[in-house]
VOPAGU-2260 file (C-alpha; in pm, 1 decimal, decimal comma):
REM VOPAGU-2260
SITE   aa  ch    i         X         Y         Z
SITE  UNK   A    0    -404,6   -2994,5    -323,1
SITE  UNK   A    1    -335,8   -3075,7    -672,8
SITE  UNK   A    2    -630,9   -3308,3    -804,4
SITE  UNK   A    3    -585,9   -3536,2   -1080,7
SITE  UNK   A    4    -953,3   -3519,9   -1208,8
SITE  UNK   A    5   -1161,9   -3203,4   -1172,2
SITE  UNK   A    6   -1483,6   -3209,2   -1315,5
SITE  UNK   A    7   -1712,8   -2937,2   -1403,7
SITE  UNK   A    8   -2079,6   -2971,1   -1461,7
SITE  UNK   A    9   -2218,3   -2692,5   -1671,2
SITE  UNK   A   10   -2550,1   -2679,4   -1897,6
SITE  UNK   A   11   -2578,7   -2619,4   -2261,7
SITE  UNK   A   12   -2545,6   -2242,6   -2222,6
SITE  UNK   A   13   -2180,5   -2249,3   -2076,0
SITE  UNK   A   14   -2056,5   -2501,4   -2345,9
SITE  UNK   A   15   -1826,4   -2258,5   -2548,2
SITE  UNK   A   16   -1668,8   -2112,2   -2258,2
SITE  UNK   A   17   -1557,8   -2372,8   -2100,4
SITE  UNK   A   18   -1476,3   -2587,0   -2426,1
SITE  UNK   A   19   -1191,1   -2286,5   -2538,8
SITE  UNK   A   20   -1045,3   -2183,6   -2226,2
SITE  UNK   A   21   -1030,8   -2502,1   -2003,0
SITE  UNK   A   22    -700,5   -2740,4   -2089,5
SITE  UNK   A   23    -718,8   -3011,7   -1741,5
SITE  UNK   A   24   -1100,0   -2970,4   -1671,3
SITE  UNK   A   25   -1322,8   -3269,5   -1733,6
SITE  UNK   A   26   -1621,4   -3100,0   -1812,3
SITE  UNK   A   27   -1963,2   -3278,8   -1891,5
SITE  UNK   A   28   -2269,1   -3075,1   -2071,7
SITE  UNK   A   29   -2592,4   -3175,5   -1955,6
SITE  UNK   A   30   -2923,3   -2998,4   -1931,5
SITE  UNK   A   31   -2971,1   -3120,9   -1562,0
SITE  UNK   A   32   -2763,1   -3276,0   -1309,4
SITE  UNK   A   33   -2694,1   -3701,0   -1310,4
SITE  UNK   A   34   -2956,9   -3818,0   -1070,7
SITE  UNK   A   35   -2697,1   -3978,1    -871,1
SITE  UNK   A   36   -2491,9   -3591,0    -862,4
SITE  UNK   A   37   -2376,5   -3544,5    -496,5
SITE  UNK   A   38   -2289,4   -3171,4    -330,4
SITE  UNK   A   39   -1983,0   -3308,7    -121,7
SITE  UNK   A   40   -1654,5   -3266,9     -43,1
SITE  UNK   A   41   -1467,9   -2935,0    -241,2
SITE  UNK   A   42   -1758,3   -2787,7    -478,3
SITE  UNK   A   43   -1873,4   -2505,5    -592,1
SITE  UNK   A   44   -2223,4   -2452,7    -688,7
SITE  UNK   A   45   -2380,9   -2152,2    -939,9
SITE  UNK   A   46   -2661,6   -2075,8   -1106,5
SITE  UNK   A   47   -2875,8   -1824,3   -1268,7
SITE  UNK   A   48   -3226,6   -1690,9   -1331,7
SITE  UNK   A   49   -3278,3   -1740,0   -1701,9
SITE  UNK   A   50   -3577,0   -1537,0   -1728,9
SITE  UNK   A   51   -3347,6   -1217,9   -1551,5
SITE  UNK   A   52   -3058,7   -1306,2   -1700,7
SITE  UNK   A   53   -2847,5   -1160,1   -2060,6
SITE  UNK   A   54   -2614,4   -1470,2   -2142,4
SITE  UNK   A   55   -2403,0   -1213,6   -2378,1
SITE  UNK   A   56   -2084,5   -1122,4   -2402,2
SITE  UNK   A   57   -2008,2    -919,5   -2129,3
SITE  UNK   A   58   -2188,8   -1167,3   -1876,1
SITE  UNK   A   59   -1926,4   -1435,0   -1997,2
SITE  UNK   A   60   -1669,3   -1190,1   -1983,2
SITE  UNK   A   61   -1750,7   -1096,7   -1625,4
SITE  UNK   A   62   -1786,3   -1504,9   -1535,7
SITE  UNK   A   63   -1455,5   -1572,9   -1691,8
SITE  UNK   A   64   -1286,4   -1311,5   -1442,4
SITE  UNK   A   65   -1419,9   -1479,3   -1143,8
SITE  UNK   A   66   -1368,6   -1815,5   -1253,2
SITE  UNK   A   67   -1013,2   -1791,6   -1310,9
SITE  UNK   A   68    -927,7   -1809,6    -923,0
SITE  UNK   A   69   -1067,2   -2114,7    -886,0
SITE  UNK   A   70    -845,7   -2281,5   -1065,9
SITE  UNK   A   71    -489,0   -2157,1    -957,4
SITE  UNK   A   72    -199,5   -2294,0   -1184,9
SITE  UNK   A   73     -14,9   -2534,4   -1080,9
SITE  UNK   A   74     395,5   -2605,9   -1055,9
SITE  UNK   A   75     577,6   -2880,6    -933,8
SITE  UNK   A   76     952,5   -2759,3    -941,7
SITE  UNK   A   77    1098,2   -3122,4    -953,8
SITE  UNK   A   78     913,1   -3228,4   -1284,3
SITE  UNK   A   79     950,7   -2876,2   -1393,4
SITE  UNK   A   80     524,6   -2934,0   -1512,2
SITE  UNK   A   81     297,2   -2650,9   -1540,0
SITE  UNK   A   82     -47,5   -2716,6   -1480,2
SITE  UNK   A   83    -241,2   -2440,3   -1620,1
SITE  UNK   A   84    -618,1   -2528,4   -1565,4
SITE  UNK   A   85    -759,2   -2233,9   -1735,3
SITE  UNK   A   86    -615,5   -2080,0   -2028,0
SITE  UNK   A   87    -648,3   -1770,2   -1919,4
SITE  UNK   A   88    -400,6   -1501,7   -1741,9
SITE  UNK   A   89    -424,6   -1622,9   -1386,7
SITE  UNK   A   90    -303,5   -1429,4   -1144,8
SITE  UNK   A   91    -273,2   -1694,0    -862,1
SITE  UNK   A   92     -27,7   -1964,1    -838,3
SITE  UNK   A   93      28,3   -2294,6    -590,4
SITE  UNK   A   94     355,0   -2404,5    -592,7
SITE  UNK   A   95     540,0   -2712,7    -467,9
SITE  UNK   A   96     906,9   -2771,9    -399,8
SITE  UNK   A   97     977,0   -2435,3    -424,4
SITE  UNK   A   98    1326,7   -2355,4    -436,0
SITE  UNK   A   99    1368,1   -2083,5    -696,6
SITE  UNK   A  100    1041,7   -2055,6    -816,5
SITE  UNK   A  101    1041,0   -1725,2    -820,5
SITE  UNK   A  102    1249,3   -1757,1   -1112,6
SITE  UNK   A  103    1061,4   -1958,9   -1325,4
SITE  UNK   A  104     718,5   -1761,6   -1299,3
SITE  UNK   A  105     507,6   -1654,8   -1629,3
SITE  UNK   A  106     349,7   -1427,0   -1509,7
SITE  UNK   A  107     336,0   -1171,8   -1240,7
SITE  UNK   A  108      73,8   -1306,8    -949,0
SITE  UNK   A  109    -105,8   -1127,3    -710,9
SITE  UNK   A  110    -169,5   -1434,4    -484,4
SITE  UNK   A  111      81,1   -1690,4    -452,4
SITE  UNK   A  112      89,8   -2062,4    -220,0
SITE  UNK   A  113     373,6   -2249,7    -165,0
SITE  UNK   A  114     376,3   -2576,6     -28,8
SITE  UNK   A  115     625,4   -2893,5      97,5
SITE  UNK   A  116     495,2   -3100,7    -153,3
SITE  UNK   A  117     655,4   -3274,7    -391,3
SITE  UNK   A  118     523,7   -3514,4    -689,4
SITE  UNK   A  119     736,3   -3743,3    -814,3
SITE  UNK   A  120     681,3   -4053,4    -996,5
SITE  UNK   A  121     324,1   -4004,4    -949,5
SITE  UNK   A  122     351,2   -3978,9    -579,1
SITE  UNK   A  123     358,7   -3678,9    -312,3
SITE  UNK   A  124     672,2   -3630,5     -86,2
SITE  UNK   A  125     782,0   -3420,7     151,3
SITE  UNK   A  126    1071,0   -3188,0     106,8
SITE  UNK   A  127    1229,3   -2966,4     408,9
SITE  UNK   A  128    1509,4   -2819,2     227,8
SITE  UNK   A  129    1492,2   -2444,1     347,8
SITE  UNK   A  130    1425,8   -2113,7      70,2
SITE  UNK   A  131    1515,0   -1800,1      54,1
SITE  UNK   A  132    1436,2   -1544,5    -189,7
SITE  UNK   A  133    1604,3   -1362,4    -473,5
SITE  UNK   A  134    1684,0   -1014,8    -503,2
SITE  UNK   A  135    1634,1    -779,9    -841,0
SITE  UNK   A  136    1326,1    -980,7    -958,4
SITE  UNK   A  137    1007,3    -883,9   -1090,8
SITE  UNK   A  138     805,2   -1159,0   -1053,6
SITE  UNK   A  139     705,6   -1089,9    -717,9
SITE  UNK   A  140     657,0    -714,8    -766,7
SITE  UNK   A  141     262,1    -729,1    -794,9
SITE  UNK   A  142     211,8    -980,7    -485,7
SITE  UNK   A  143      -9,0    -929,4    -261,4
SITE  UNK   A  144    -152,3   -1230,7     -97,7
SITE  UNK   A  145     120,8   -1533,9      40,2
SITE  UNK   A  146      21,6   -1864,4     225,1
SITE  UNK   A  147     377,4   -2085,2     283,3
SITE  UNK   A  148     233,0   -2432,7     423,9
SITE  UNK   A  149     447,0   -2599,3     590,2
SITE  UNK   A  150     762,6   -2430,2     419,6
SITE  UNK   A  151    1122,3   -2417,1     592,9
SITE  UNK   A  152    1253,6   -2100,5     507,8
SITE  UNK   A  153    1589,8   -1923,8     593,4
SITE  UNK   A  154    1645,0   -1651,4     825,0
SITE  UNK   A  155    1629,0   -1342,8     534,6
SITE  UNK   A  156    1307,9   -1518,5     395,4
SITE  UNK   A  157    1083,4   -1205,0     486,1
SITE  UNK   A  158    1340,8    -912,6     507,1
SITE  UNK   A  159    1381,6   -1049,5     136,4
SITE  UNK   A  160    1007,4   -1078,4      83,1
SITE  UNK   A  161     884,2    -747,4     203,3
SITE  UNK   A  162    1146,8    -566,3      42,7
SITE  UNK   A  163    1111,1    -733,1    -281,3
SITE  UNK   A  164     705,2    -724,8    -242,7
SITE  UNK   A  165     556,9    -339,0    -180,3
SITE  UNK   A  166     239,2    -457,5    -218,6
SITE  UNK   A  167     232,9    -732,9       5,2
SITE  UNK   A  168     -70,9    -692,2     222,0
SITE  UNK   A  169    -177,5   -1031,5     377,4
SITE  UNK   A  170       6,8   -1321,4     487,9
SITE  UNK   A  171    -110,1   -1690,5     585,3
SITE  UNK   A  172     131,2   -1926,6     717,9
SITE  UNK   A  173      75,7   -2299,8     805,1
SITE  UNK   A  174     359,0   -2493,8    1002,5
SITE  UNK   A  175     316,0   -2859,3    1053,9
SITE  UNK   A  176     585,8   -2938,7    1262,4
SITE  UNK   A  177     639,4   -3310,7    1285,0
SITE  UNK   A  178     810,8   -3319,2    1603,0
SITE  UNK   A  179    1076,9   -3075,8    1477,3
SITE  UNK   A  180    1095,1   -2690,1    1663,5
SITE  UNK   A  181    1324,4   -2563,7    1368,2
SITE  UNK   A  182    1101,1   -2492,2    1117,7
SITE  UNK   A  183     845,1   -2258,8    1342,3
SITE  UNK   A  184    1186,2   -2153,0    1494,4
SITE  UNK   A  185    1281,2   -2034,6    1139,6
SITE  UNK   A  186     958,6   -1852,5    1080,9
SITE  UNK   A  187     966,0   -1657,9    1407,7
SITE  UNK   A  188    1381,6   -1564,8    1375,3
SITE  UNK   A  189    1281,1   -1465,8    1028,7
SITE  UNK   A  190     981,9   -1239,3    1106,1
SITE  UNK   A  191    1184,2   -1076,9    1383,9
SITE  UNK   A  192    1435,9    -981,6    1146,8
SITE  UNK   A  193    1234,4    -826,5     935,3
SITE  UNK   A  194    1002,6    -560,0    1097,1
SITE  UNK   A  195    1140,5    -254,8     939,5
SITE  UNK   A  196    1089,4    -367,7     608,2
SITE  UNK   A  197     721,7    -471,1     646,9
SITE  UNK   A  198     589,0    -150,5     526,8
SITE  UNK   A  199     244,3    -302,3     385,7
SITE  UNK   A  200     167,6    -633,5     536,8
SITE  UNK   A  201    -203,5    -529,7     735,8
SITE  UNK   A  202    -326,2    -961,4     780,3
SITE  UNK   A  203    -181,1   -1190,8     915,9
SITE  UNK   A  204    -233,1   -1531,4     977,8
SITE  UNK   A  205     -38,3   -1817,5    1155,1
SITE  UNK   A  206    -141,1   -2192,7    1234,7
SITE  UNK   A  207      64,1   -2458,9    1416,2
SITE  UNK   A  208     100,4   -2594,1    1753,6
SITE  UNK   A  209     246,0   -2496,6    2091,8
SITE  UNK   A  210     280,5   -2143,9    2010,0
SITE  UNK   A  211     502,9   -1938,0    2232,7
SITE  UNK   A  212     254,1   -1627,3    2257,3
SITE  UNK   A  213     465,9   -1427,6    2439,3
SITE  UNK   A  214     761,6   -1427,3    2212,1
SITE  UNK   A  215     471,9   -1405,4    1932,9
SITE  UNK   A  216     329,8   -1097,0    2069,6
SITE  UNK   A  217     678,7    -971,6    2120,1
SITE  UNK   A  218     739,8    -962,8    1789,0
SITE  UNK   A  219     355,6    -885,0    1614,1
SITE  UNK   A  220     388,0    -575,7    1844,5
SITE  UNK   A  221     706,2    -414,1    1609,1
SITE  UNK   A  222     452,7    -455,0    1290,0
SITE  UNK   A  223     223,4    -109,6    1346,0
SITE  UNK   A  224      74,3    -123,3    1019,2
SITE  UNK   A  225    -144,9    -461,1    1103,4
SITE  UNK   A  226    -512,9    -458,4    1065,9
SITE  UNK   A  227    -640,6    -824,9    1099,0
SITE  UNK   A  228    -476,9   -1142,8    1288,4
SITE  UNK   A  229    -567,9   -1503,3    1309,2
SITE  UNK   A  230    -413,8   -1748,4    1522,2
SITE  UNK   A  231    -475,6   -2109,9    1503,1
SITE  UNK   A  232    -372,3   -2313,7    1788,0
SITE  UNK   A  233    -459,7   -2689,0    1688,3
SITE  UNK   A  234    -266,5   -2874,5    1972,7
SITE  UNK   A  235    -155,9   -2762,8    2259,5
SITE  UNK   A  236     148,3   -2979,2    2471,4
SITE  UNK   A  237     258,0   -2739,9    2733,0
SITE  UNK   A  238      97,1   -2528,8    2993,9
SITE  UNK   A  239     276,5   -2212,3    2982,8
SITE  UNK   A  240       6,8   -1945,9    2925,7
SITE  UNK   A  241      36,9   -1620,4    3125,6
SITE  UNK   A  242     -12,6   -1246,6    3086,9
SITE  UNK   A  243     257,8   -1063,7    2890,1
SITE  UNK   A  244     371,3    -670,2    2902,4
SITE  UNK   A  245     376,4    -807,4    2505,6
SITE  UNK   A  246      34,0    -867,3    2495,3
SITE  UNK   A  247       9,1    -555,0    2587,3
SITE  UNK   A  248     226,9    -357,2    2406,3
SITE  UNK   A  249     115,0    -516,5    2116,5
SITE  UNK   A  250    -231,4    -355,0    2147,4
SITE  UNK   A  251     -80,0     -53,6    2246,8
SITE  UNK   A  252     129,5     -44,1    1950,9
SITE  UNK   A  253     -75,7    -180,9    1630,5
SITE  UNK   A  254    -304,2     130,9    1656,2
SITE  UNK   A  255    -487,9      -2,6    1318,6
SITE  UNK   A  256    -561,2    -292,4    1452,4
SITE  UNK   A  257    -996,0    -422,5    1412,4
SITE  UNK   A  258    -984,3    -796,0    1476,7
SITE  UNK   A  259    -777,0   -1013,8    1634,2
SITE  UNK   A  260    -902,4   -1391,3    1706,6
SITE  UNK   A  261    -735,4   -1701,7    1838,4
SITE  UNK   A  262    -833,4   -2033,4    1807,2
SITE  UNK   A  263    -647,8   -2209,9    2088,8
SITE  UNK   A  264    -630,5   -2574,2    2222,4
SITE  UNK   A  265    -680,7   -2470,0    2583,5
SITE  UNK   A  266    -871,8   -2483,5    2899,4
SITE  UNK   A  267   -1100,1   -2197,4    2925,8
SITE  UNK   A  268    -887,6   -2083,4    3243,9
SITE  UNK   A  269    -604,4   -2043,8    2964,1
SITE  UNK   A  270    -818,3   -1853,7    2782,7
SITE  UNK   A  271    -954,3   -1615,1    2999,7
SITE  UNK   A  272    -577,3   -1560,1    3134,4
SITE  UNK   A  273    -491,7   -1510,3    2746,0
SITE  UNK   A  274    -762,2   -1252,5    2665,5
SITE  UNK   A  275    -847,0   -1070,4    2990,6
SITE  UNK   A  276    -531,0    -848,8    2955,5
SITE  UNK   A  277    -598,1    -797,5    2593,3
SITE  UNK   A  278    -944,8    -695,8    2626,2
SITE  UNK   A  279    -853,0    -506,4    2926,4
SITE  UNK   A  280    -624,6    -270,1    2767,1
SITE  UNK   A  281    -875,3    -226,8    2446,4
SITE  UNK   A  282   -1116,4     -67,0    2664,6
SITE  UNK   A  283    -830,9     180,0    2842,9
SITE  UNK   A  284    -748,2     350,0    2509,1
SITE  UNK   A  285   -1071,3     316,8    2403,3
SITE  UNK   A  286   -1043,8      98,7    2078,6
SITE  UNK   A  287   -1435,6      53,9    2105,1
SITE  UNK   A  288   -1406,9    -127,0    1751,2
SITE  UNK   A  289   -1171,8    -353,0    1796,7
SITE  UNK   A  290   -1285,3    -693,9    1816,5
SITE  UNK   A  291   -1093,5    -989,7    2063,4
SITE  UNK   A  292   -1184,0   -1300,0    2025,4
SITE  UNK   A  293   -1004,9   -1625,6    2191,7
SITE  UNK   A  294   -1207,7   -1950,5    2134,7
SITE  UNK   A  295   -1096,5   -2349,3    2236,2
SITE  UNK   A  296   -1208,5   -2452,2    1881,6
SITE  UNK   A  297    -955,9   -2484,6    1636,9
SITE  UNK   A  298   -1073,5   -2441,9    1249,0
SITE  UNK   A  299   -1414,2   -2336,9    1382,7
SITE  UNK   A  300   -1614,8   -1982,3    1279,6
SITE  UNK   A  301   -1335,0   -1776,1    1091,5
SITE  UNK   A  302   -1463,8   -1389,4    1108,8
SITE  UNK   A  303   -1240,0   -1332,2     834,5
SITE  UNK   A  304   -1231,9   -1576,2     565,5
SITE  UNK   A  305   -1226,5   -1429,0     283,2
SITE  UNK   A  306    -927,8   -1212,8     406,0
SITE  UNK   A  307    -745,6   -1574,0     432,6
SITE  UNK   A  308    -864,8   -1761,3     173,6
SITE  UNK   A  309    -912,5   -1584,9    -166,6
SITE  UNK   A  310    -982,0   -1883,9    -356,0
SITE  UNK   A  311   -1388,3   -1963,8    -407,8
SITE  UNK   A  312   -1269,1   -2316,9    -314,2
SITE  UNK   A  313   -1045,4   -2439,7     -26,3
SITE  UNK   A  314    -736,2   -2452,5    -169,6
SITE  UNK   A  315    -622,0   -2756,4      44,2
SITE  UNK   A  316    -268,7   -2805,2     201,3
């Protein structure tokens, strides 16, 4: 989430760097740490050998590279404000209040977050008002990571996406429904509409509540190409789990498939139900690598994070 103060510590050494390419970073030289420095809450930590180490130009080069995706830019689509952190090239953006943003991109991102959020007046709002996607445009051409928290889309949201997005290999969405079934309706309707388009996506994951797992399976099994998925299950309402010929067809069908896990807010009946037919038909076609997990703690070990999260910091939603 956007932060209004984000303050770097750096010694004497990485003065010059971050003096002439950091515009919204408080940064404070010192030769050690305040004594009253805390590691908490979203921080990074680095450092380096001095004795090993050339400080020249191509180490800051290198440094510069990496640190550019921990500072995504920023846009707010009400305010119209651009929030550039480092001025450098980034190549990852967060968005809020999306509509049409993909208009009103500089520059052609490879990873990409859009959120409900909304900052206006110097506070954050919700909005709900469902996107779709533009046709003909370059600005998505080069994406290849997405994470929509929490966005309503319309039904030709990811028949536009894939088509417009060749490269498009991992996907991470985040529904927070609020008492409302439309919006994870929307995301489902949309997904199922859009199989034969998918030619690249290989990750996928999806976190909200009460998920449907048979519909879900029903439609993940239409997407061959997928490598990795991660389900997140954080509450749980209804008891309606039971073994699926979608479950099954689904491993049958995603032949490329190494790791599927599933954090689920369930009895461990429920998830024994879940998995046993998944595992079960793993071992009958022999997919010796493939690796099933199904675990009753939601946001817990994540086999794959940096798959899902190619940020250095948690980019929070």
């Amino acid at each position: 989430m956007y932060l209004e103060r984000i303050q770097v510590y750096v010694s004497p050494v990485f003065m010059r760097l971050f003096h002439d390419t950091c515009s919204d970073l408080h940064v404070k030289v010192c030769p050690v740490l305040p004594q009253d420095f805390m590691l908490d809450l979203n921080i990074v930590f680095k450092a380096w050998n001095k004795a090993v180490t050339n400080f020249n130009d191509e180490f800051f080069a290198d440094l510069l590279r990496e640190l550019k995706d921990y500072f995504p830019t920023y846009i707010c689509m009400t305010e119209k404000v651009n929030m550039r952190v480092m001025n450098v090239a980034n190549d990852w953006y967060c968005i809020d209040s999306c509509k049409d943003f993909e208009q009103n991109l500089e520059y052609l991102p490879t990873k990409l977050t859009l959120t409900d959020f909304c900052r206006k007046n110097g506070s954050v709002i919700r909005r709900s008002r469902p996107i779709s996607l533009l046709s003909g445009l370059e600005t998505l051409s080069r994406l290849n990571f997405l994470r929509l928290s929490n966005v309503c889309i319309k039904d030709n949201f990811f028949s536009t996406l894939f088509s417009e997005c060749p490269q498009l290999q991992t996907l991470d969405i985040y529904v927070e429904r609020r008492g409302k079934l439309s919006t994870f309706r929307s995301y489902t309707n949309s997904l199922a509409r859009s199989v034969h388009v998918a030619k690249s996506l290989k990750n996928i994951k999806l976190t909200s509540e009460d998920i449907d797992y048979v519909e879900l399976f029903g439609i993940l099994c239409n997407f061959h190409n997928l490598e990795n998925i991660h389900i997140c299950e954080y509450e749980r309402n209804v008891n309606d789990i039971v073994a699926s010929d979608n479950i099954v067809l689904f491993i049958k069908n995603c032949i490329n498939l190494y790791s599927l896990f599933i954090e689920a807010d369930m009895p461990s009946e429920d998830i024994t139900i879940l998995i046993a037919p998944l595992r079960e038909i793993a071992q009958k076609l022999d997919r010796y690598y493939l690796c099933i997990e199904v675990c009753d703690c939601y946001r817990g070990w994540n086999p794959f994070v940096d798959v899902f999260n190619p940020s250095p910091l948690h980019i929070l939603d």
